[in-house]
N, CA, C and O atoms as a CHARMM CRD file, in Angstrom:
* protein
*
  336
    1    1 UNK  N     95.55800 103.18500  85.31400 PROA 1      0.00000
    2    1 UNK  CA    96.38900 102.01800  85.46700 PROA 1      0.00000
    3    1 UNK  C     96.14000 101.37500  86.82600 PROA 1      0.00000
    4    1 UNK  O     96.07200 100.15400  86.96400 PROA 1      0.00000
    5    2 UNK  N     95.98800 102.36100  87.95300 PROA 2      0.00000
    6    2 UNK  CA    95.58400 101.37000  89.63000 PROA 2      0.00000
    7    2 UNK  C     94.57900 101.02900  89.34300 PROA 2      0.00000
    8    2 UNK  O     94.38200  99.93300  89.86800 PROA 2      0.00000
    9    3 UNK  N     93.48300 101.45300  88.58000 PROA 3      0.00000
   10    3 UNK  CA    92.07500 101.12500  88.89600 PROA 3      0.00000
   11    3 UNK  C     92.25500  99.86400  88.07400 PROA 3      0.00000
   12    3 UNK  O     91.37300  99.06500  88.38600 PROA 3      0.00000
   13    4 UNK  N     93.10000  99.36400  87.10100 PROA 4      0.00000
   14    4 UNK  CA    93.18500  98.02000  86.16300 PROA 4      0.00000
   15    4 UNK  C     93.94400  97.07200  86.94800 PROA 4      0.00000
   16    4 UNK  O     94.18500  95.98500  86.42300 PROA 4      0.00000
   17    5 UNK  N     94.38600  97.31600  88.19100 PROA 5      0.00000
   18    5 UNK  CA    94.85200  95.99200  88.59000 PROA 5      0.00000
   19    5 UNK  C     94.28000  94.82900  89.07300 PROA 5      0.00000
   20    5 UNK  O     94.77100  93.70200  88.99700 PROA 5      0.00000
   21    6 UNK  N     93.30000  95.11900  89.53600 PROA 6      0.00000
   22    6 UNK  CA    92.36500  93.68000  90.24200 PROA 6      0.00000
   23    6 UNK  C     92.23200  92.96400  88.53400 PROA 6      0.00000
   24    6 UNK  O     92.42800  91.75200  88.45000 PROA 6      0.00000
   25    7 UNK  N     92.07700  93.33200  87.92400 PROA 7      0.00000
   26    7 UNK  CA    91.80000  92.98100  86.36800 PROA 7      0.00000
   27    7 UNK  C     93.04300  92.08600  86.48800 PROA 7      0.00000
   28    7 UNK  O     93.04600  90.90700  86.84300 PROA 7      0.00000
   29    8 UNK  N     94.44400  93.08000  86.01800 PROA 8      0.00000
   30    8 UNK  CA    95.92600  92.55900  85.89800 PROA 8      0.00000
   31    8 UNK  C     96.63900  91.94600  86.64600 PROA 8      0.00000
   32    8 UNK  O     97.27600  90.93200  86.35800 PROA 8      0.00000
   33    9 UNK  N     96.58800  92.74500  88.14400 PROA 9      0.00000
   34    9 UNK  CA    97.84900  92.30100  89.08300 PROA 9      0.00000
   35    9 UNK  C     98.10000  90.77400  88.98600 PROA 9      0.00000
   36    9 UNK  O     99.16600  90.24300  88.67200 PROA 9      0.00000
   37   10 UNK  N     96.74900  90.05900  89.36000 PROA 10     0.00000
   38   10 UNK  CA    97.12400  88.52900  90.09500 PROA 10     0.00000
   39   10 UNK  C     97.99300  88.06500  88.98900 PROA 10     0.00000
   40   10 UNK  O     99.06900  87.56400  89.31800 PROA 10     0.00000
   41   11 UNK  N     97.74100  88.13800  87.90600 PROA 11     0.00000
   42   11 UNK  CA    98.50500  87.79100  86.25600 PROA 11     0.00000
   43   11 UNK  C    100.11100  88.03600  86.83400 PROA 11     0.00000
   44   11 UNK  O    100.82500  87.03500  86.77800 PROA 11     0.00000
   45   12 UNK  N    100.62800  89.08800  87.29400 PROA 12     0.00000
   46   12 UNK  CA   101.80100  89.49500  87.54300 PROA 12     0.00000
   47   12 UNK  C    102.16700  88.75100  88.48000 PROA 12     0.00000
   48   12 UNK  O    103.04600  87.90900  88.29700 PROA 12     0.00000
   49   13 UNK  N    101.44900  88.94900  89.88600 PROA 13     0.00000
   50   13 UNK  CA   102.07600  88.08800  90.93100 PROA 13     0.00000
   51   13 UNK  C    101.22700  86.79000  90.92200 PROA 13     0.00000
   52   13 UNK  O    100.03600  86.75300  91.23000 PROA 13     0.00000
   53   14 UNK  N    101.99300  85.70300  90.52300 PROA 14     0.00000
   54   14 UNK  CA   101.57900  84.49100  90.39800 PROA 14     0.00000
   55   14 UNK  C    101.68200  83.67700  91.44200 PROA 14     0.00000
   56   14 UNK  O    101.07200  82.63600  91.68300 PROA 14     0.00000
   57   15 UNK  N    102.78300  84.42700  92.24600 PROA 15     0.00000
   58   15 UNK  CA   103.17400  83.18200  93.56500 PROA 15     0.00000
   59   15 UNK  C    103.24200  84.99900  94.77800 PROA 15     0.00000
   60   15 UNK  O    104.26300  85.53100  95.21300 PROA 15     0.00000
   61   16 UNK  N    102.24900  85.31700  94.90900 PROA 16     0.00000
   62   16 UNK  CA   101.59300  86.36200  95.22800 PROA 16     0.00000
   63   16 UNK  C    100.54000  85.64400  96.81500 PROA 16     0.00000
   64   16 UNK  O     99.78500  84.67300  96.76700 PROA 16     0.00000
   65   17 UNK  N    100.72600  86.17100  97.57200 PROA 17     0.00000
   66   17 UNK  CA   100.10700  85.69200  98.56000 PROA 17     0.00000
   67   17 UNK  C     97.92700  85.57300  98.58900 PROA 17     0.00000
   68   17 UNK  O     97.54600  86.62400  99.10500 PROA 17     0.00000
   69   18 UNK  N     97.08500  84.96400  98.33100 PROA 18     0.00000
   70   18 UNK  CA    95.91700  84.42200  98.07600 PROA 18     0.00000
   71   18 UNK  C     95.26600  85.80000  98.65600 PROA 18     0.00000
   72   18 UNK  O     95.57500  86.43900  99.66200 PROA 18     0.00000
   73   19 UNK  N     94.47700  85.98600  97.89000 PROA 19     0.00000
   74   19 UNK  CA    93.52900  87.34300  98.07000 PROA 19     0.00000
   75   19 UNK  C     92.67300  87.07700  99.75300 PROA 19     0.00000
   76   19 UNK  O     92.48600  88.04400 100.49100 PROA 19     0.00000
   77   20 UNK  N     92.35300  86.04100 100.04600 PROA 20     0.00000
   78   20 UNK  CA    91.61200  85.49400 101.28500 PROA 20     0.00000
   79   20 UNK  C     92.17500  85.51600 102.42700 PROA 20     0.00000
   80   20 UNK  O     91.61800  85.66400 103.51400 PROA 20     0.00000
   81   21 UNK  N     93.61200  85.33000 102.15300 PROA 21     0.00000
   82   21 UNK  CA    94.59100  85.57800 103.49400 PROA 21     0.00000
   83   21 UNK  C     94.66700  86.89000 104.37000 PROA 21     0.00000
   84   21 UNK  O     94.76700  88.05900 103.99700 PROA 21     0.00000
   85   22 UNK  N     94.61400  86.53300 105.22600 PROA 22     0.00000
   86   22 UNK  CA    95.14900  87.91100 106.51100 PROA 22     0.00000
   87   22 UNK  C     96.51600  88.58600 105.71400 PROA 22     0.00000
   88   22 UNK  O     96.71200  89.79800 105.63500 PROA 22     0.00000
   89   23 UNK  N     97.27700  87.69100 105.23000 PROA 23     0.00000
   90   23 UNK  CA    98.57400  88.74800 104.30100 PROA 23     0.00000
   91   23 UNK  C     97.78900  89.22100 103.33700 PROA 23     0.00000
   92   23 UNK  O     97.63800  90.43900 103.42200 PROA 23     0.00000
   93   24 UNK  N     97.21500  88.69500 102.42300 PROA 24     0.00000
   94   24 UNK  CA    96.49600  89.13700 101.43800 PROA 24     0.00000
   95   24 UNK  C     95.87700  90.33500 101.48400 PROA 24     0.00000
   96   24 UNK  O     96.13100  91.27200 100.72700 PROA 24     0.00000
   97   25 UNK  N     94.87900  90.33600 102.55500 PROA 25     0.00000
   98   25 UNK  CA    94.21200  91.70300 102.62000 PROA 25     0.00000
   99   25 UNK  C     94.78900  92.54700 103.75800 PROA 25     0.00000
  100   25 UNK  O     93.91600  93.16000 104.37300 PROA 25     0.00000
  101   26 UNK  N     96.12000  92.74500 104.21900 PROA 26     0.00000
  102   26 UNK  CA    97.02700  93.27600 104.56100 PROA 26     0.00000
  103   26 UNK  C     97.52500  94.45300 103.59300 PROA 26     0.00000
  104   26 UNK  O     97.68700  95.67300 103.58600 PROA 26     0.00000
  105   27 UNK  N     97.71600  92.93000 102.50400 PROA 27     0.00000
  106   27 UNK  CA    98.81700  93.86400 101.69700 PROA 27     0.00000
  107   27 UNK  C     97.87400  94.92600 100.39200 PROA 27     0.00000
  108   27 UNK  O     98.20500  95.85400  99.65400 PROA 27     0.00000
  109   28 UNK  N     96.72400  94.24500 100.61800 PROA 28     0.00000
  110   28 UNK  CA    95.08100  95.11100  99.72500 PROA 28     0.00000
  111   28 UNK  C     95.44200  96.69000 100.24400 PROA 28     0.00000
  112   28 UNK  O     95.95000  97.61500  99.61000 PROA 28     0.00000
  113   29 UNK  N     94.94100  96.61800 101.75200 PROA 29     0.00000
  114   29 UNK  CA    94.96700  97.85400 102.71800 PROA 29     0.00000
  115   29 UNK  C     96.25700  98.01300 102.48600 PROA 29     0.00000
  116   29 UNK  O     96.27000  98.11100 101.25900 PROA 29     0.00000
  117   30 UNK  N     97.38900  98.10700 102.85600 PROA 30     0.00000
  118   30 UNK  CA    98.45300  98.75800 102.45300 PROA 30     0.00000
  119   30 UNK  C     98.88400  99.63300 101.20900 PROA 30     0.00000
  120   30 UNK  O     99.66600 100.58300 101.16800 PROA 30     0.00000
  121   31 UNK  N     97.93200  98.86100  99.91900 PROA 31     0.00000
  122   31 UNK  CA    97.77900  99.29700  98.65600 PROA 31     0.00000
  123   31 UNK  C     96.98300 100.26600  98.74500 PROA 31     0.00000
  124   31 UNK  O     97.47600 101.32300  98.35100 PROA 31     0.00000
  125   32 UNK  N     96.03700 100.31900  99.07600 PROA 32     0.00000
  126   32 UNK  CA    94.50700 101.56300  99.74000 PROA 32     0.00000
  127   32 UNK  C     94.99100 102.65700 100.08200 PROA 32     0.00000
  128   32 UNK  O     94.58300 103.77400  99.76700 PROA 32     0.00000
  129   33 UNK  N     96.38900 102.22800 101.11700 PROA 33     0.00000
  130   33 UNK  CA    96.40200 103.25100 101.59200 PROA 33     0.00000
  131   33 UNK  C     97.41600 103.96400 100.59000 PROA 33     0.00000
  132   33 UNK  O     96.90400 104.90700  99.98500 PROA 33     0.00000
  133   34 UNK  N     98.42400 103.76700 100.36600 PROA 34     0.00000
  134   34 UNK  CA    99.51000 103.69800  99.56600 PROA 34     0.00000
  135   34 UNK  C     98.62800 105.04800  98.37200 PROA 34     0.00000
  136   34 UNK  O     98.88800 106.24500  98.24700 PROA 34     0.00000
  137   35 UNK  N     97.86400 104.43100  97.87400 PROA 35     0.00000
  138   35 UNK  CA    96.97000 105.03400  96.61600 PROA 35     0.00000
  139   35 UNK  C     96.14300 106.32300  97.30900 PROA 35     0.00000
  140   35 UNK  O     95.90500 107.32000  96.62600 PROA 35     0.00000
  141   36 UNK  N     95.88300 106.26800  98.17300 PROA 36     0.00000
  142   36 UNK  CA    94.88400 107.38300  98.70600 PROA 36     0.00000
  143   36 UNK  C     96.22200 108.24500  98.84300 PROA 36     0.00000
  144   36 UNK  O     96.03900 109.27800  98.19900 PROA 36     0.00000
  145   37 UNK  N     97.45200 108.24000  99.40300 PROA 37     0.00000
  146   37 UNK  CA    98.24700 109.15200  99.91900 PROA 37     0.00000
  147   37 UNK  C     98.64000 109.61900  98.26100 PROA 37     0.00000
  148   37 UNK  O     98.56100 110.73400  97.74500 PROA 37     0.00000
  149   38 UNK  N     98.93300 108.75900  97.87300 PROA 38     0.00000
  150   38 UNK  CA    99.38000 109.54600  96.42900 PROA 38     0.00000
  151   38 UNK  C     98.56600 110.57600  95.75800 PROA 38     0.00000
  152   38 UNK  O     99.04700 111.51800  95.12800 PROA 38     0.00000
  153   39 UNK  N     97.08900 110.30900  95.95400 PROA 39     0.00000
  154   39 UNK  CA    96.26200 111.06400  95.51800 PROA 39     0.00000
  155   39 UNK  C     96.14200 112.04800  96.28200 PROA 39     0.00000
  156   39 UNK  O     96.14200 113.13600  95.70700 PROA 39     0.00000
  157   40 UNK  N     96.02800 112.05900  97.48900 PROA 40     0.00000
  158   40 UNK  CA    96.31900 113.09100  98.46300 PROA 40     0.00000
  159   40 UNK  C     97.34600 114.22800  98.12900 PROA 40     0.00000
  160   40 UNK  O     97.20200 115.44500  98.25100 PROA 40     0.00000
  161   41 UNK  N     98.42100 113.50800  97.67600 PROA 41     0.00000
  162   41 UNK  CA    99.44300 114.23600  97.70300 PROA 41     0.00000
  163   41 UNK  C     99.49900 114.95700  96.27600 PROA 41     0.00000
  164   41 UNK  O    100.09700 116.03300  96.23400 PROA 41     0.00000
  165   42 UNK  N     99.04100 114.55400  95.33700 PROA 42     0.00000
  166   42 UNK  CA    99.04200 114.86800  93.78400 PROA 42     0.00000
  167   42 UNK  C     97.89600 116.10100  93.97900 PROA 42     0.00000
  168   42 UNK  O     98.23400 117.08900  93.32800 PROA 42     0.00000
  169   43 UNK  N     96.65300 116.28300  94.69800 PROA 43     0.00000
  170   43 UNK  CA    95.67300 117.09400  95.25800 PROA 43     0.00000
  171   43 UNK  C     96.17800 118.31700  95.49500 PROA 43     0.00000
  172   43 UNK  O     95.86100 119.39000  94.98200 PROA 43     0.00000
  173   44 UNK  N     97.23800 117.99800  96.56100 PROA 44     0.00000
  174   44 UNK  CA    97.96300 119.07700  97.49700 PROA 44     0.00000
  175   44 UNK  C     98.43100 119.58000  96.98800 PROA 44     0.00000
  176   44 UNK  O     98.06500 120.75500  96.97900 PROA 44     0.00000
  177   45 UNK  N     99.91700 119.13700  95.90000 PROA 45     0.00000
  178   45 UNK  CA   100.07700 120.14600  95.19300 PROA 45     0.00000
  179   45 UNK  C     99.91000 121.02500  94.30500 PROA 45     0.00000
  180   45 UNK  O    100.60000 121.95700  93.89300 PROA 45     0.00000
  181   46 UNK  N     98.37900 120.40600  93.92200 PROA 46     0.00000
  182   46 UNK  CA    97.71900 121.51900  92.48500 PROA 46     0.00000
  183   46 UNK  C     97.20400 122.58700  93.21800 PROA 46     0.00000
  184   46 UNK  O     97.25200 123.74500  92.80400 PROA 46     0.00000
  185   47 UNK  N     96.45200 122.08400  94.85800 PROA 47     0.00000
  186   47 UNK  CA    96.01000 123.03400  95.03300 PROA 47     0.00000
  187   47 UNK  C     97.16600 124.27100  95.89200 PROA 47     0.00000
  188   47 UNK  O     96.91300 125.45900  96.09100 PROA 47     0.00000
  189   48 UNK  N     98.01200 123.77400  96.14800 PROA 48     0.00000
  190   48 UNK  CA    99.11800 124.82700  96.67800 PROA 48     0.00000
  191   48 UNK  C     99.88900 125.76100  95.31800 PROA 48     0.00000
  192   48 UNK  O    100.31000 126.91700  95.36200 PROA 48     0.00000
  193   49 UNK  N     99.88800 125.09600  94.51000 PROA 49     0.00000
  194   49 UNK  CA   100.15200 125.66500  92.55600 PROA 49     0.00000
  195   49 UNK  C     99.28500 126.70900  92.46300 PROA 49     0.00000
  196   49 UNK  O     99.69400 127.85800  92.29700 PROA 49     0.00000
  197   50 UNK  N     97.53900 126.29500  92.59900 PROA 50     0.00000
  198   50 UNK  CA    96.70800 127.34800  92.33100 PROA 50     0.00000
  199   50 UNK  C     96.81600 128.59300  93.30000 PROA 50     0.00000
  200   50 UNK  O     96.63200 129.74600  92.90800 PROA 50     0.00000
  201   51 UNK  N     97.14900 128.23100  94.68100 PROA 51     0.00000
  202   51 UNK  CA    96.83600 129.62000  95.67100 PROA 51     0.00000
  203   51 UNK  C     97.70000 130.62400  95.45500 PROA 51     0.00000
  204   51 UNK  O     97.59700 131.83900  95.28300 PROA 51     0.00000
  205   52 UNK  N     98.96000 129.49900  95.52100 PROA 52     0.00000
  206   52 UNK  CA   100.35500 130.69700  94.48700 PROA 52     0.00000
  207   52 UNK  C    100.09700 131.45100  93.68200 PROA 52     0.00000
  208   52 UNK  O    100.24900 132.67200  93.73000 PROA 52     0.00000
  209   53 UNK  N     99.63900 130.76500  92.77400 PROA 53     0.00000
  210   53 UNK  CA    99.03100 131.69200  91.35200 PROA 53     0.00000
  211   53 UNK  C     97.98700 132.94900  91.77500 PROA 53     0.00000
  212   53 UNK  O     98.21700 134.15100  91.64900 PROA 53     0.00000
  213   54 UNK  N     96.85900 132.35600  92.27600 PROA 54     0.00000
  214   54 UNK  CA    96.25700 133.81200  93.04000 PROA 54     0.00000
  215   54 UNK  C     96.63900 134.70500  93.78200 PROA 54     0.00000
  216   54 UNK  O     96.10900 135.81100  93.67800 PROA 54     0.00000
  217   55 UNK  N     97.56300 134.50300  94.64600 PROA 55     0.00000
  218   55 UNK  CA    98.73500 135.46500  95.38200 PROA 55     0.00000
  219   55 UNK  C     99.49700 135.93100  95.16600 PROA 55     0.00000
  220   55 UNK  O    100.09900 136.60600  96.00000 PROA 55     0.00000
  221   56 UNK  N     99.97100 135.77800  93.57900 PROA 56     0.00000
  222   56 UNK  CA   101.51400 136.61300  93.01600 PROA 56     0.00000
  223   56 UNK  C    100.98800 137.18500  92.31500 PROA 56     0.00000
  224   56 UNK  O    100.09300 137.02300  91.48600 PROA 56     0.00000
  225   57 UNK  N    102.01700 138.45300  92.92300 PROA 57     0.00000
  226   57 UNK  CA   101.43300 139.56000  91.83200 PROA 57     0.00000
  227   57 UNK  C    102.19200 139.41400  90.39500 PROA 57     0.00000
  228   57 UNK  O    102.98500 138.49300  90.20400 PROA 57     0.00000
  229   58 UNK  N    101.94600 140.21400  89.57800 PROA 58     0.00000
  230   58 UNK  CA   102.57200 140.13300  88.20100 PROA 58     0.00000
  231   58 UNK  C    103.68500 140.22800  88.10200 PROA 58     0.00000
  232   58 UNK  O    104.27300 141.24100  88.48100 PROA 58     0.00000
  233   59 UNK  N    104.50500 138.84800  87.37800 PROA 59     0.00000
  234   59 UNK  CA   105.66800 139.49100  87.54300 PROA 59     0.00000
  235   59 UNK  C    106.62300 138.21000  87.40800 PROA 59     0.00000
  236   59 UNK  O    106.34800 137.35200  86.56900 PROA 59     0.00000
  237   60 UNK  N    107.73700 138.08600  88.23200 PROA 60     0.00000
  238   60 UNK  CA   108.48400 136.61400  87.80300 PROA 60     0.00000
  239   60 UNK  C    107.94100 135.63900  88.77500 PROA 60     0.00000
  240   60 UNK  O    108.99300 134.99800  88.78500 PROA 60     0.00000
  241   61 UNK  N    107.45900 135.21700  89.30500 PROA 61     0.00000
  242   61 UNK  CA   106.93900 134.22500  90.01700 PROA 61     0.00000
  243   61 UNK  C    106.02600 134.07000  89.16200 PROA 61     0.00000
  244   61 UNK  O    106.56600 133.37800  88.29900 PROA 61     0.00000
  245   62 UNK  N    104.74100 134.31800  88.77100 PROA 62     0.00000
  246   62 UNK  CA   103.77700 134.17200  87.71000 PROA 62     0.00000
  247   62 UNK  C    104.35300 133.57300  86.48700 PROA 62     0.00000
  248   62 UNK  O    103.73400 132.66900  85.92500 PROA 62     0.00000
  249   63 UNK  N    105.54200 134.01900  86.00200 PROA 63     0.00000
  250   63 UNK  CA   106.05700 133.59100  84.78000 PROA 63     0.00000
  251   63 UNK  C    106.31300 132.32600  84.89300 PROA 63     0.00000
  252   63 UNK  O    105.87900 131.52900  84.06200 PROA 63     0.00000
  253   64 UNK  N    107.24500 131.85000  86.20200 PROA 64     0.00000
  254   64 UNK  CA   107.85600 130.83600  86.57300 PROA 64     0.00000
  255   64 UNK  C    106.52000 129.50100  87.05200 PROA 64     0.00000
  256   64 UNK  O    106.58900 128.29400  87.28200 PROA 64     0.00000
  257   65 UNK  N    105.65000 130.28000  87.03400 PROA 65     0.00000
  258   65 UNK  CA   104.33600 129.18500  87.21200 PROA 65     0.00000
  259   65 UNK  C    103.84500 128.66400  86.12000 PROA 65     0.00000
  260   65 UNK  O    103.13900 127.68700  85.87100 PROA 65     0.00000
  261   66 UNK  N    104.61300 129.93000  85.19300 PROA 66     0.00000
  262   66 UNK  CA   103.45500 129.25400  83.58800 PROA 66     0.00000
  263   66 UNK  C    104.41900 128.62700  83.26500 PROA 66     0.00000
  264   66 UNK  O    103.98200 127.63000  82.69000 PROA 66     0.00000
  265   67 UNK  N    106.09700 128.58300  83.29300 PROA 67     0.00000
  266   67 UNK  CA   106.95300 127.75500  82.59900 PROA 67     0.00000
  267   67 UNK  C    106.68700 126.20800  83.33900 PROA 67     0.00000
  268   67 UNK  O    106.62100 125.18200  82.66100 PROA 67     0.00000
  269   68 UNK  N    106.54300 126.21800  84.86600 PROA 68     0.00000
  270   68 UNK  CA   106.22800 124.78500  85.44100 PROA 68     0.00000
  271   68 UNK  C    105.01300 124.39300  84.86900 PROA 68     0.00000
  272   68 UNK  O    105.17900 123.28200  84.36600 PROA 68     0.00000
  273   69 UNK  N    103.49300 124.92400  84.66200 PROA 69     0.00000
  274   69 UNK  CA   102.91300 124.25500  83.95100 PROA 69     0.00000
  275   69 UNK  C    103.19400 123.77600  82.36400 PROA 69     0.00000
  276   69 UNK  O    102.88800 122.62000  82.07100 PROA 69     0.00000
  277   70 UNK  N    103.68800 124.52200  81.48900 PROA 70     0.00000
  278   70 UNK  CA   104.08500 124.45400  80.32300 PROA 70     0.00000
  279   70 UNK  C    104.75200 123.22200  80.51600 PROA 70     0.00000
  280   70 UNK  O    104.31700 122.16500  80.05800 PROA 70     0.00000
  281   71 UNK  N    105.74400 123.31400  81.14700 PROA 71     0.00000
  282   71 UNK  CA   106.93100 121.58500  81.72100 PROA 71     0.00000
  283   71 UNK  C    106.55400 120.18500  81.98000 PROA 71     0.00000
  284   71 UNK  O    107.05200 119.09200  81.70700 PROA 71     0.00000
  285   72 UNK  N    105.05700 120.76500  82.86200 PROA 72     0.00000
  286   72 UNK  CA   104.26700 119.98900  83.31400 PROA 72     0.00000
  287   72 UNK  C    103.61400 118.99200  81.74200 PROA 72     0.00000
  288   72 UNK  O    103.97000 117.96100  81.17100 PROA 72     0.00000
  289   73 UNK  N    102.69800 119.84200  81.57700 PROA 73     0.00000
  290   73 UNK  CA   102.09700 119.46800  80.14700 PROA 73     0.00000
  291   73 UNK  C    102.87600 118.64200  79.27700 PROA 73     0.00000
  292   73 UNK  O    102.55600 117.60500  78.69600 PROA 73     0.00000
  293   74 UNK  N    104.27900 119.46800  79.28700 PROA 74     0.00000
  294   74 UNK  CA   104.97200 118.71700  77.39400 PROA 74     0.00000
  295   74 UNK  C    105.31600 117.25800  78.54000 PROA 74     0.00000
  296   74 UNK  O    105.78900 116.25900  77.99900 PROA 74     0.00000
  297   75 UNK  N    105.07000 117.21900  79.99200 PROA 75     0.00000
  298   75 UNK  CA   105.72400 115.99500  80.53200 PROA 75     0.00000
  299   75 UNK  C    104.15600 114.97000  80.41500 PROA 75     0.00000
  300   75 UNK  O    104.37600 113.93000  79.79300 PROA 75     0.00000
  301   76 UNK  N    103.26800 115.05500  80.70700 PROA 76     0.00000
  302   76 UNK  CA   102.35100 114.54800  80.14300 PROA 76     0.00000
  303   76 UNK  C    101.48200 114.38900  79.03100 PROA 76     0.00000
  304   76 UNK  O    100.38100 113.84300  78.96500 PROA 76     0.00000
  305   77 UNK  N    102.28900 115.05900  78.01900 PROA 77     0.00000
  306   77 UNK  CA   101.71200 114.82300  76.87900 PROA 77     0.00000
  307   77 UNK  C    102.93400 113.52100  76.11100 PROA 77     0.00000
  308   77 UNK  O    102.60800 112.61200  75.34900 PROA 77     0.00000
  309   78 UNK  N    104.22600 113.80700  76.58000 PROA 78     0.00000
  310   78 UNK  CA   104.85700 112.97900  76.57000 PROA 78     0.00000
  311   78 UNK  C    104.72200 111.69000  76.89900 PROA 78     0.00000
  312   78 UNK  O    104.88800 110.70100  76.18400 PROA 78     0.00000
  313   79 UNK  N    104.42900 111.75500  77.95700 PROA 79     0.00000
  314   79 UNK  CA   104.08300 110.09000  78.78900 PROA 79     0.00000
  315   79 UNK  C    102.79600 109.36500  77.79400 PROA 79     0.00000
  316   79 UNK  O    102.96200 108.33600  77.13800 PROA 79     0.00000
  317   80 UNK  N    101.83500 109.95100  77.84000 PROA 80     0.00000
  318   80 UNK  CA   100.68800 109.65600  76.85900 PROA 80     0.00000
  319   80 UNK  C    100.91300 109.49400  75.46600 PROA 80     0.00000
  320   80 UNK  O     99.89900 109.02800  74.94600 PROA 80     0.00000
  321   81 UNK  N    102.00400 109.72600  74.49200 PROA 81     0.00000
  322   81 UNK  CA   102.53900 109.37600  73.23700 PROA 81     0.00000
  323   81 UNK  C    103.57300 107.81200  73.30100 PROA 81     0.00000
  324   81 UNK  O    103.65800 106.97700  72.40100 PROA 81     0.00000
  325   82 UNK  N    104.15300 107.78700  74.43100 PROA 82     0.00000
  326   82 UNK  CA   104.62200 106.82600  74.38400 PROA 82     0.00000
  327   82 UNK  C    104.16700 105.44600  74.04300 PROA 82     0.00000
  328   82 UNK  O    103.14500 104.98400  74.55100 PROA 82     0.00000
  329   83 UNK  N    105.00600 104.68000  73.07200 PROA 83     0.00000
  330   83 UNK  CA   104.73300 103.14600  72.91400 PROA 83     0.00000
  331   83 UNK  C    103.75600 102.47400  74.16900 PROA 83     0.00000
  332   83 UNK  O    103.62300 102.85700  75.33200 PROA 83     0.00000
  333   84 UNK  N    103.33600 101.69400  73.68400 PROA 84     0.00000
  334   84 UNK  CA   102.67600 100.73100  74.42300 PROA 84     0.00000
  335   84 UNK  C    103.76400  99.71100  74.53400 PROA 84     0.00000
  336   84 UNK  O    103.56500  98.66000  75.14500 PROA 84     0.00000
C-alpha cells in the first residue's frame, strides 16, 4: 500500500502542497522517514520474537510465543480477507 502512493496519494490530496515545493519535498522526507522507522521498528520486533524463542527453554514462555504468533497470523490472515 506505501509503495502505491506516488501512483494514488496526489488523487487524495488534491489541494496538497505541489511535489516541487520546499513544503513538498519536506513533507516527501518526512514520509521517508516516517516509513523507514516503521520498518525499522516492525524488523525489531521479529527479530527480538526470534532471540526469545532461541533462549527459552521449554516450557511456558515458548507456549506463550506460539499463542502470539498463532494471534499474529489469524490477525493477518484476517486483514487480507477483508472487503475491498
Amino acid at each position: 500500500m506505501v509503495l502505491s502512493w506516488r501512483f494514488r496519494g496526489p488523487a487524495l490530496l488534491a489541494d496538497g502542497p505541489p511535489s516541487g515545493s520546499l513544503q513538498g519535498q519536506l513533507a516527501l522526507a518526512l514520509l521517508l522517514v516516517a516509513v523507514a522507522a516503521a520498518v525499522l521498528g516492525v524488523l525489531s520486533g521479529v527479530a527480538s520474537l526470534v532471540t526469545r524463542w532461541r533462549r527459552s527453554a521449554r516450557g511456558a514462555v515458548r507456549q506463550q510465543l506460539k499463542w502470539y504468533l498463532a494471534g499474529a497470523l489469524a490477525a493477518l490472515v484476517a486483514h487480507r480477507r477483508r472487503p475491498a
